[in-house]
C-alpha positions as a LaTeX table, in Angstrom:
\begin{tabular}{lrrr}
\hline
Residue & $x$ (\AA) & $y$ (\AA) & $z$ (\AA) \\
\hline
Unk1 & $-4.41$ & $-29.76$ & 13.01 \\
Unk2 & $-5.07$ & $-26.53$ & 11.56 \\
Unk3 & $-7.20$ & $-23.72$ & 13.56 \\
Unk4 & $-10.32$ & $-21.80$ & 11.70 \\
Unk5 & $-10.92$ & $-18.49$ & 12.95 \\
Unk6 & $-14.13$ & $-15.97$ & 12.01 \\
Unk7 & $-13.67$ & $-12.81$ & 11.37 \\
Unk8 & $-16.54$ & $-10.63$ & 10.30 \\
Unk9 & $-17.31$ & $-7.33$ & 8.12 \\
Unk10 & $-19.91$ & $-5.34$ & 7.16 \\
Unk11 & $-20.40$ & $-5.23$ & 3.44 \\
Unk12 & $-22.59$ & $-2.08$ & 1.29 \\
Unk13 & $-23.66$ & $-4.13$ & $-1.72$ \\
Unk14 & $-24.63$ & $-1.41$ & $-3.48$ \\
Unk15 & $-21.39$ & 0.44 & $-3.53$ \\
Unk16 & $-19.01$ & $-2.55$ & $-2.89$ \\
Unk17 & $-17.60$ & $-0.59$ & 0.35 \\
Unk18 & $-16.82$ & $-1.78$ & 3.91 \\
Unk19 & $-18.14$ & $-0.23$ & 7.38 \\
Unk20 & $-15.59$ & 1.41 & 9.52 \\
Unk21 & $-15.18$ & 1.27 & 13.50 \\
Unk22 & $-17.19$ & 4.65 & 14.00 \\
Unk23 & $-19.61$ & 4.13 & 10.85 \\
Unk24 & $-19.07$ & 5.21 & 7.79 \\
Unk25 & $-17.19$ & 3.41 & 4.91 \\
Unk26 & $-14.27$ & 2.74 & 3.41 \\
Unk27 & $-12.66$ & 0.63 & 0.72 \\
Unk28 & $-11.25$ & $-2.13$ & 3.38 \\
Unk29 & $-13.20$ & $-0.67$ & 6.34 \\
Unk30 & $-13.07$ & $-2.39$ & 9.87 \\
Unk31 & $-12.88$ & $-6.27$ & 11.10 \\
Unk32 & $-14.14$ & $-7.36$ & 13.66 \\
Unk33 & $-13.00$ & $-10.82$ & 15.79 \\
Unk34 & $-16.44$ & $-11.74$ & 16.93 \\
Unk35 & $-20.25$ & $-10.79$ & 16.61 \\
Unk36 & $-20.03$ & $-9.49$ & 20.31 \\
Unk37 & $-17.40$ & $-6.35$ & 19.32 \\
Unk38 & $-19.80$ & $-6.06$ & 16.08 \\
Unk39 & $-23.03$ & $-5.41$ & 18.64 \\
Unk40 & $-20.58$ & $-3.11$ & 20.77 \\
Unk41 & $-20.02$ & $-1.10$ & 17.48 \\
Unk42 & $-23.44$ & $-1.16$ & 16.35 \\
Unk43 & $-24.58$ & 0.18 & 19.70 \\
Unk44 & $-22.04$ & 3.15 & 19.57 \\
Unk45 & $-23.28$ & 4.21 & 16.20 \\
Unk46 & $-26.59$ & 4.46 & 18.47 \\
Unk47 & $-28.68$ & 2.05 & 16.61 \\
Unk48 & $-29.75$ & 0.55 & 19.70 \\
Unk49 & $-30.78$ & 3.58 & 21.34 \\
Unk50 & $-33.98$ & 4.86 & 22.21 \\
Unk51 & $-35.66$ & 8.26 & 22.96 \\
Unk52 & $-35.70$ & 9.48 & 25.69 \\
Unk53 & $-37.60$ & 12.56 & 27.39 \\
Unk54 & $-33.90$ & 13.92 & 27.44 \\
Unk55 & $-32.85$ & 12.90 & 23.85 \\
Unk56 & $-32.32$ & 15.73 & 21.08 \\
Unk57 & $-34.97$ & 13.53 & 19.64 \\
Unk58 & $-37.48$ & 13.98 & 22.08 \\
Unk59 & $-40.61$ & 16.04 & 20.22 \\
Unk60 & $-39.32$ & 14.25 & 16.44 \\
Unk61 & $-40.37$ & 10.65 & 17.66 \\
Unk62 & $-42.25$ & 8.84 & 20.46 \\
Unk63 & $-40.46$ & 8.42 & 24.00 \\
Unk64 & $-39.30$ & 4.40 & 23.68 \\
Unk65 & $-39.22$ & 4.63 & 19.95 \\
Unk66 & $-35.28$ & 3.95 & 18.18 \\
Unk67 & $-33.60$ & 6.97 & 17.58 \\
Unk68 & $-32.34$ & 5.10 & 14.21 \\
Unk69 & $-34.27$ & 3.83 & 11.37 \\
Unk70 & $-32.83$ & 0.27 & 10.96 \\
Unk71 & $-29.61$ & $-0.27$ & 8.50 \\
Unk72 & $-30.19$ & $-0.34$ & 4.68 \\
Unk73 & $-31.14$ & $-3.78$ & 3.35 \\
Unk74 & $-27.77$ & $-3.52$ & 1.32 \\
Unk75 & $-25.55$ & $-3.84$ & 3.75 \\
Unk76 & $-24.82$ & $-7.11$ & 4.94 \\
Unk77 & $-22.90$ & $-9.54$ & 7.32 \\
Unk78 & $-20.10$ & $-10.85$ & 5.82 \\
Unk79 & $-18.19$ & $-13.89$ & 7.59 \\
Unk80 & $-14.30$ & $-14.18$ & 6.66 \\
Unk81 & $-13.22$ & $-18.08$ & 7.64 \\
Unk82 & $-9.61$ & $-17.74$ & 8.09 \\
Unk83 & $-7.76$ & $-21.11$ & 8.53 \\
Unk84 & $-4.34$ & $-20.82$ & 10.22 \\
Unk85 & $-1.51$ & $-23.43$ & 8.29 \\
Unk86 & 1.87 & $-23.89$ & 10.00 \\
Unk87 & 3.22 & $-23.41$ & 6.45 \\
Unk88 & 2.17 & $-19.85$ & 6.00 \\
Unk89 & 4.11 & $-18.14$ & 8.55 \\
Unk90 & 6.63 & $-15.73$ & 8.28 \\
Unk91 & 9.47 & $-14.98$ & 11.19 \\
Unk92 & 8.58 & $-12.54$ & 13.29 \\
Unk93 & 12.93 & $-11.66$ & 13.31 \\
Unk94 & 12.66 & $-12.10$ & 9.27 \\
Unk95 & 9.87 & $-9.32$ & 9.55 \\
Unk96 & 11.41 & $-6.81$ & 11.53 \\
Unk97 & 14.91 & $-7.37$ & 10.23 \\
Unk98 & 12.75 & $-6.60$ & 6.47 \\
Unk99 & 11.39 & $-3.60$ & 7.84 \\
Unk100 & 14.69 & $-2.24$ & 9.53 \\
Unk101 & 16.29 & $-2.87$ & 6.20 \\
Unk102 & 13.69 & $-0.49$ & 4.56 \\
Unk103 & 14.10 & 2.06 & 7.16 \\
Unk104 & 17.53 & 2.48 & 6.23 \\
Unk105 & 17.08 & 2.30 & 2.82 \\
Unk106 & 14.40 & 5.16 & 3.35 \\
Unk107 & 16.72 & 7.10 & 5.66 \\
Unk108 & 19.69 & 7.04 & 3.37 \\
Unk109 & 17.69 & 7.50 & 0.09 \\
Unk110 & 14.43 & 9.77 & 0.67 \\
Unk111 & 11.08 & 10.34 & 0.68 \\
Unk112 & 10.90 & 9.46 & $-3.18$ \\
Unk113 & 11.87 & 5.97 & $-2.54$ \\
Unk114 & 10.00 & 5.68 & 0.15 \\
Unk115 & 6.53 & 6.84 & $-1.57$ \\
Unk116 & 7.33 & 4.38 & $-4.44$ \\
Unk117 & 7.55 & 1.84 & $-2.02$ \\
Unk118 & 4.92 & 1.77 & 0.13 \\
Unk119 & 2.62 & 2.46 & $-3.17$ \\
Unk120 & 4.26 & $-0.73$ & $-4.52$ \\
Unk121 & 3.62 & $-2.55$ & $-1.05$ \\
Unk122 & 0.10 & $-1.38$ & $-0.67$ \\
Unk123 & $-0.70$ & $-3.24$ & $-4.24$ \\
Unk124 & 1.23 & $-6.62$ & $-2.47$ \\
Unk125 & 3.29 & $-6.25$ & $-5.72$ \\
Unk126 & 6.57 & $-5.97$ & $-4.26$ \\
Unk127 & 7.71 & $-9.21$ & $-6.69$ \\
Unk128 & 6.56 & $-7.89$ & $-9.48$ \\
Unk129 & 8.15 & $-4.29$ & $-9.29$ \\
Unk130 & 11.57 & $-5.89$ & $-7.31$ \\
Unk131 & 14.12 & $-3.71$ & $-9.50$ \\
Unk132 & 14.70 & $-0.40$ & $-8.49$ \\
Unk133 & 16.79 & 2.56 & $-9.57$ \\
Unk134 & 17.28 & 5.69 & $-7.31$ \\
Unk135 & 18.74 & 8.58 & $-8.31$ \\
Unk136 & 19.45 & 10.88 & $-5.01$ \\
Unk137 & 19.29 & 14.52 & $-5.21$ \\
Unk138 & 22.24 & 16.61 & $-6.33$ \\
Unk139 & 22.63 & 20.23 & $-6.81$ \\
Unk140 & 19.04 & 21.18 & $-8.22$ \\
Unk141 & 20.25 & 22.43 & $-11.90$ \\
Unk142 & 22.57 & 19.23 & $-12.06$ \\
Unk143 & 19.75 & 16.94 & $-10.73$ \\
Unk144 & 17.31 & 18.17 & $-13.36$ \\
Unk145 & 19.67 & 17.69 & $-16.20$ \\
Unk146 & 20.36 & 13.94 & $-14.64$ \\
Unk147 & 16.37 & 13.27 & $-14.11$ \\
Unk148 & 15.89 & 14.46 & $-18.24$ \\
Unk149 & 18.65 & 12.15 & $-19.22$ \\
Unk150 & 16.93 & 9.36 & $-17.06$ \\
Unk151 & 13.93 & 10.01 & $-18.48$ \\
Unk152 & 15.15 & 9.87 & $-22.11$ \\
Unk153 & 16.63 & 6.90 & $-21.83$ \\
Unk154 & 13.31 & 5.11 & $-20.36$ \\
Unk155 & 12.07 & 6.67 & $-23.58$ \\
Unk156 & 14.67 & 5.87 & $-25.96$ \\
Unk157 & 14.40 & 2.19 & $-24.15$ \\
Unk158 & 10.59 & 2.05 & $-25.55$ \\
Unk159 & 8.97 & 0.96 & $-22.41$ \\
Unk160 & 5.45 & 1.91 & $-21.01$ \\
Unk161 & 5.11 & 3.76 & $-17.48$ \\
Unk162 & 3.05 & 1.45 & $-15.25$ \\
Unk163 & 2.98 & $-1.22$ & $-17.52$ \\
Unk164 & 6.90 & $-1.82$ & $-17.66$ \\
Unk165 & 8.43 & 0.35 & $-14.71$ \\
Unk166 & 6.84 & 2.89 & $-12.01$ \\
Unk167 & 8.05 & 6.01 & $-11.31$ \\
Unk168 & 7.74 & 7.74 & $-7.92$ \\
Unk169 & 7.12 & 11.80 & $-8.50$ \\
Unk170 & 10.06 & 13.46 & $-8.72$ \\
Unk171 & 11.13 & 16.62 & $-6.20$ \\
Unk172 & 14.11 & 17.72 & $-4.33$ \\
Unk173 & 14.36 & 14.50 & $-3.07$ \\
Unk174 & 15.60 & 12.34 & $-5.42$ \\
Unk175 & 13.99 & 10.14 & $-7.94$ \\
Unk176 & 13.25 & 6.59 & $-7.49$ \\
Unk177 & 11.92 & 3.82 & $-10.82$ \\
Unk178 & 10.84 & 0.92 & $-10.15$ \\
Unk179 & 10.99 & $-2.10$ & $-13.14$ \\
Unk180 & 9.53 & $-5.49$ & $-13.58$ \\
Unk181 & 12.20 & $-6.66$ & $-16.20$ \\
Unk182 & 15.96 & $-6.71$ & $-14.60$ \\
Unk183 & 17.52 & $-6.25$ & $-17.70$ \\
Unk184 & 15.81 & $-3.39$ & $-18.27$ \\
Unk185 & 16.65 & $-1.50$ & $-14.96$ \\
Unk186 & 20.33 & $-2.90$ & $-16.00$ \\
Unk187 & 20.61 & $-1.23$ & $-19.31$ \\
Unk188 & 19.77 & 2.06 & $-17.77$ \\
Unk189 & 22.17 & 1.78 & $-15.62$ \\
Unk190 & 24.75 & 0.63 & $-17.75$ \\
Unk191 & 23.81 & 3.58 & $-20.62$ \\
Unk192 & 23.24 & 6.46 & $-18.28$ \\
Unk193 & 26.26 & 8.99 & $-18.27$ \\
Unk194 & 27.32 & 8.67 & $-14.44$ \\
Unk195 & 26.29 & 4.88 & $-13.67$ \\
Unk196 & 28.22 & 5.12 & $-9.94$ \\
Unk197 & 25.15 & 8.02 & $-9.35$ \\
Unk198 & 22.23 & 5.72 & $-9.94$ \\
Unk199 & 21.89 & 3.24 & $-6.71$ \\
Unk200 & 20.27 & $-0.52$ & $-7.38$ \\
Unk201 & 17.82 & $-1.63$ & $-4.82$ \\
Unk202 & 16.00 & $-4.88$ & $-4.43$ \\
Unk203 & 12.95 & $-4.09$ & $-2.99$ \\
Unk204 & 11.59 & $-7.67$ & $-2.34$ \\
Unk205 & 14.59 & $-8.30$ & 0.04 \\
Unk206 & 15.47 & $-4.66$ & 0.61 \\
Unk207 & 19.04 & $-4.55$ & 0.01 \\
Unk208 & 21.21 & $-2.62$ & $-2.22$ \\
Unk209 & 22.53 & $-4.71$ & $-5.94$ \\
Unk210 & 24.91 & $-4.21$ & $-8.31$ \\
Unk211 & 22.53 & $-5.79$ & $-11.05$ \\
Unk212 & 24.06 & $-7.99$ & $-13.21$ \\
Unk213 & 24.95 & $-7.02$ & $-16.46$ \\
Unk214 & 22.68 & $-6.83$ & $-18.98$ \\
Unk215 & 22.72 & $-9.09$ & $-22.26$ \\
Unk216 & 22.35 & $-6.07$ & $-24.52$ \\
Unk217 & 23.26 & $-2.69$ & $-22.84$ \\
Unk218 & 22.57 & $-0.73$ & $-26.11$ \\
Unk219 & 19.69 & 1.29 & $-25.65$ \\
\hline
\end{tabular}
């Protein structure tokens, strides 16, 4: 039998944004487990407080009164039913093993990989974008003339930027692309002048390919 649990949120209607633990708001804000933290919060953000002849609000409003108008009509309760499945679970060793795997990766190839990454991640589009090329940093004149060739050939290969690959911004660091289309992160490889410098990466499993070949590596 499958367990429910509530989780709840507080919602701005107006602007579509979520409450955060010390007020304010956010585009994913704060959850809490039960109606009880909620109140807890609430009452930290002092909108169950009254004056007092010792408040900074004494003189401004009556001793006894709330030192808070009450919340905009806009923002609202929302209740989140989340129903736990036996199905949808993921190792916890899968999990870390996945995220040691990136660490490594991150280590060994830089910050550019990692930025492309965890902007990839944060869109839960890690699927979609699995095929990456990283070019690591060389001797800065020698680098730049490798990124323009790289660049070229994503030109010369006619695809869009962010509609066919993503591209993490380039520094001393190294340059990391990221494609939907495998055959298309193959035939850069394949065309670029010094294939052995750009390194294939998975990014759904986090582990290092060759790529296979592509079917046309003409670009």
């Amino acid at each position: 039998m499958s367990k429910v649990i509530k989780v709840y949120k507080v919602k701005d209607l107006s602007s579509g944004l979520y409450m955060a633990a010390g007020g304010g708001f956010t585009k994913t804000g704060k959850t809490w487990n039960n109606l009880g933290h909620l109140k807890s919060s609430l009452s930290g953000q002092g909108f169950y407080q009254k004056v007092s002849p010792y408040s900074s609000n004494h003189g401004k409003l009556n001793i006894g009164d709330y030192c808070h108008d009450l919340p905009n009509p806009d923002l609202v309760i929302i209740e989140i039913v989340v129903q736990e499945t036996i199905g949808n679970t993921i190792v916890l060793t899968d999990f870390v093993s996945r995220q040691r795997r990136l660490l490594d990766l991150r280590e060994k190839y830089g910050h550019s990989f990692a930025d492309l990454v965890e902007r990839i991640e944060k869109d839960d589009q890690a699927s979609v974008w699995q095929w990456t090329l990283v070019l690591p940093h060389s001797h800065v004149a020698e680098h730049r003339k490798e990124e323009d060739e790289l660049l070229g050939l994503l030109k010369g290969l006619k695809i869009k930027q962010n509609a066919d690959y993503r591209k993490a911004a380039s520094d001393n660091r190294g340059v990391a692309i990221a494609f939907k289309n495998k055959n298309h992160a193959a035939r850069i490889k394949l065309a670029f002048s010094n294939p052995t410098r750009l390194v294939g990466i998975d990014i759904k499993d986090f582990v290092e390919t060759n790529l296979d070949e592509a079917e046309d590596s003409h670009v």
